[in-house]
Residue, then its C-alpha position, 0 to 999 in steps of 0.5 A: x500500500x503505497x502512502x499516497x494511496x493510504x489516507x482515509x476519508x473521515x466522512x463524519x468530520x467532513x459532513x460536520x464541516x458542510x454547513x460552515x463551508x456553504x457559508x463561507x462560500x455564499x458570503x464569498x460570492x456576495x462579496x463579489x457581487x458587491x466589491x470590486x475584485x481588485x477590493x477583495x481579491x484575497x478573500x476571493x484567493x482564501x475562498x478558492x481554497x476551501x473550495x478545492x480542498x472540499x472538492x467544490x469544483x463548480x464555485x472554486x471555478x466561479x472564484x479563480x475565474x472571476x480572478x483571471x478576468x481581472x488578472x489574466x497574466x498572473x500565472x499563480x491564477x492559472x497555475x491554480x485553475x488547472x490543480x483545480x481541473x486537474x482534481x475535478x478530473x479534467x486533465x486535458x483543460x488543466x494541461x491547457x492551464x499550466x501551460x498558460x502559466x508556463x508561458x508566463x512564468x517559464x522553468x516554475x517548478x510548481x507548475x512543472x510539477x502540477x503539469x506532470x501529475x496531470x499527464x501522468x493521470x492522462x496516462x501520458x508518462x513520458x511527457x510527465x517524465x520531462x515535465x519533472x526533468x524540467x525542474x531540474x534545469x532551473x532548481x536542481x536539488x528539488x526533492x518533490x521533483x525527485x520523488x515524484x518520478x521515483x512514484x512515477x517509475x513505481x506506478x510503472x512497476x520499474x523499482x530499480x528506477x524507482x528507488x534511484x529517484x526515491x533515494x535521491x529525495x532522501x539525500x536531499x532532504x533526509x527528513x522527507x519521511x513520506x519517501x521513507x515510507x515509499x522506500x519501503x514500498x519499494x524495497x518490499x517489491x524489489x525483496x529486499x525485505x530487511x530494507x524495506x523493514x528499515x526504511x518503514x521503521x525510519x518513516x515511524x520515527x516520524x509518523x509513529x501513529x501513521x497506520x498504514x506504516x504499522x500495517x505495511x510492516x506487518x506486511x513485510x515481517x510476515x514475508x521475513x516469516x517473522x510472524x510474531x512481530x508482525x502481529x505486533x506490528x498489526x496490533x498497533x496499526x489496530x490500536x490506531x485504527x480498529x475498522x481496518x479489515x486488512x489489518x484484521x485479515x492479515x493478522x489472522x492470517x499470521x496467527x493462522x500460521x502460527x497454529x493459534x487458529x481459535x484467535x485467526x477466526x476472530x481476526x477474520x470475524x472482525x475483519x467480515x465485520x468491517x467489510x461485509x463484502x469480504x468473501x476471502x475472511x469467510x472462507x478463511x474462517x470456514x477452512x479453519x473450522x473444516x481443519x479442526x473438525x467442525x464440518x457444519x460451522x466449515x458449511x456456514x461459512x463456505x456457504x457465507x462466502x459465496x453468498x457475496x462472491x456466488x463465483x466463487x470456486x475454492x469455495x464451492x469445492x471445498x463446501x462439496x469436501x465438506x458436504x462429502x464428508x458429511x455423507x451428504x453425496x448430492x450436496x456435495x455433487x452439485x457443488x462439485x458441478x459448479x465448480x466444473x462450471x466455473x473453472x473448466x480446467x481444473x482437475x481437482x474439481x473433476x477428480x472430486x466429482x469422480x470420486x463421489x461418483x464412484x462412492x455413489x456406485x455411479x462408476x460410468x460417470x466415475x470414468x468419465x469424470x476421472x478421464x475428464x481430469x487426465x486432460x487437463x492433468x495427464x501425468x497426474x498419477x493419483x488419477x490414473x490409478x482410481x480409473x484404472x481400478x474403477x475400469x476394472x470394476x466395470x469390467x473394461x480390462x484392455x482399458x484398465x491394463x492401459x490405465x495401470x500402464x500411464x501410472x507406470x508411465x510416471x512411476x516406474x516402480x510402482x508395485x500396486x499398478x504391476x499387481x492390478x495388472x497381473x489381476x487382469x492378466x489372469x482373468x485374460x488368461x494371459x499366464x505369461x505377463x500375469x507372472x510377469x507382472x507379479x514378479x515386479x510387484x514382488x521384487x518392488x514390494x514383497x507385501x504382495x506375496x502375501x497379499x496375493x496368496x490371500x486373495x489366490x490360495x488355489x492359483x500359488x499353490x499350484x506346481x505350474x505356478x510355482x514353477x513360474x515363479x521360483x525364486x519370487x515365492 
């Protein structure tokens, strides 16, 4: 979380202050109506401010225009109509204005830098780029301009270049504690996370009471696996700020980690009541209750989950592994359905549906389910061997022996794919490769022997077969 991009709106204070500020506006215009510009420009000047900072873009159009009528040289004016456009979004009309005010006053580093950030929102980055090169012509140890384009090579996502800039701000004025913070932001991309931890721990000293410094720390010690500290790093971007769901969320996460999953769930439950829209802590809830055990509570939340994302395909598969488990097989399979329907190229899903299926004495469906997986995952060996054993449960043995043959195919030594083979060859009647097949799953595993003289006392108490096998017996 970048610090530009971290301050948070209080809606309550701004409501507060409406009533004062239309005054303060109506007054303003009288004035105007009554005096003569030149008699009040100041007011005028002060009103204009209050309306850009309050986002009252129409009357702060009324105020700086009624000031360019009467001065229309003076650059300042236009530098600040075209911040105001600028905020209202209007970018192009607000280049035309810096422009203007360029050409009255040339090489005005303020106007420089307003420019840029306009082009930059125009998405024109070159161009922001020289207009930020350009302030070094006439004040070359500007560090606004310095770290401006260290956030503009980082919204670019080119770190390297990005912490050039960044660290030369810092050099110029190393009390430039917002570039601390963005240093951080840096390093944390670029993995250097021992620096990244400096650099935010340097922008504290600062600003010890910033949440979101505590909250990107947190962020950064729990990537160095220091977990503990990264919850402590929470706890006081928390203290700070109790209604940050990403706080609560990424402390439930650390302490999920660290095994503490009684307290990861209330984390996650403060996040979903902070952000009501959180589907990422219901299903983080859900999947600790399906870890210890309670299935039901693990439903109420899977369920709670895609309830406000019904897209939603981790969760509609693991609330069919839930329902699964519970026995509850067609709850289970129409989520299972949905998560196919979501993501057609997942194995898992399918894998899932098959081996319900099979559970359901449904092994036609079971084999097409579990070939529908081996498209998408061909050397999945797991897959394989359920379809080969499904296969020769229905009978299907040539597809069956293939199937024993693919598992072969990713694990050579696989003594269980060698004894189902034999099986099948001995229902075949193909004595020879039976044999063959149970002296590798012998030599592999000898367990099978015994395994085997359980299943077929008549077949290895013959003296053909023990003439076949020899040695192996």
């Amino acid at each position: 979380m970048s610090y530009l991009d971290s301050e948070y709106f209080d809606e309550e204070y701004f409501y507060e202050q409406s009533k004062n500020i239309d005054d303060e506006i109506k007054r303003c215009k009288e004035m105007v109506s009554i005096l003569s510009v030149y008699e009040c420009a100041e007011s005028i000047e002060e009103c204009f401010q209050v309306c850009l900072e309050n986002e009252r873009y129409e009357d702060g159009l009324f105020f700086i225009n009624n000031l360019l009528d009467t001065f229309p040289y003076n650059s300042e004016y236009w530098q600040k109509k075209g911040s105001l456009l600028n905020s209202a979004g209007k970018f192009e009309e607000s280049i035309k204005c810096y422009n203007k005010s360029l050409s009255l006053n040339p090489g005005d580093s303020d106007a420089l830098m307003d420019k840029a950030a306009a082009e930059e929102n125009l998405g024109l980055l070159e161009e922001a780029k020289d207009s930020l090169e350009s302030i070094f012509v006439n004040d070359p140890n500007n560090e606004e301009a310095y770290f401006n384009l260290g956030m503009l090579y980082q919204r670019k996502e080119d770190f390297n270049r990005a912490l050039f800039y960044i660290k030369k701000a810092i050099e110029i004025d190393p009390e430039f504690y917002e570039a601390f913070y963005e240093q951080g932001y840096v390093y944390e991309n670029l993995k250097d996370y021992a620096s990244a931890l400096a650099s935010y721990d340097k922008f504290l000293e600062y600003e010890p009471y910033n949440t979101n410094g505590w909250y990107n720390r947190g962020i950064v010690l729990t990537k160095m696996n220091k977990l503990e500290k990264a919850v402590d790093s929470y706890d006081l971007a928390l203290a700070l700020k109790e209604d940050f769901p990403n706080a609560w969320f990424n402390k439930g996460n650390a302490l999920a980690d660290l095994g503490r999953l009684q307290s990861a769930v209330e984390c996650f439950k403060k996040a979903l009541e902070y952000d009501k829209y959180d589907e990422a802590s219901a299903y983080n809830i859900a999947n600790i209750y399906e870890e210890l055990g309670d299935l039901n509570n693990a439903i109420k939340y899977y369920t709670e989950s895609i309830k406000i994302n019904d897209q939603y395909y981790d969760a509609y598969l693991a609330r069919g592994f839930c329902y699964d488990s519970l026995g509850k097989f067609q709850f289970a399979l129409k989520d299972f359905n949905k998560a196919i329907s979501l993501s057609q190229d997942s194995a898992e899903a399918w894998y899932a549906k098959a081996d319900l299926e099979y559970s359901l004495g449904k092994l036609k469906e079971a084999v097409s389910s579990y070939k529908s997986a081996l498209q998408i995952e061909p050397d999945n060996y797991e897959v394989w061997f359920n379809l080969a054993e499904t296969l020769t449960e229905i009978g299907d043995w040539l597809e069956a022996i293939n199937s024993y043959d693919q598992c072969l195919r990713i694990k050579p030594a696989d003594a269980h794919s060698f004894y189902g083979k034999a099986k099948i060859n001995f229902i075949l009647r193909r004595t020879q490769e039976a044999v063959e097949c149970l002296k590798s799953a012998f030599s592999i595993d000898p367990t099978f022997r015994t395994e085997f003289a359980k299943e077929y006392p008549e077949i290895i108490s013959s003296r053909l077969f023990k003439k076949l096998l020899g040695e192996f017996l």
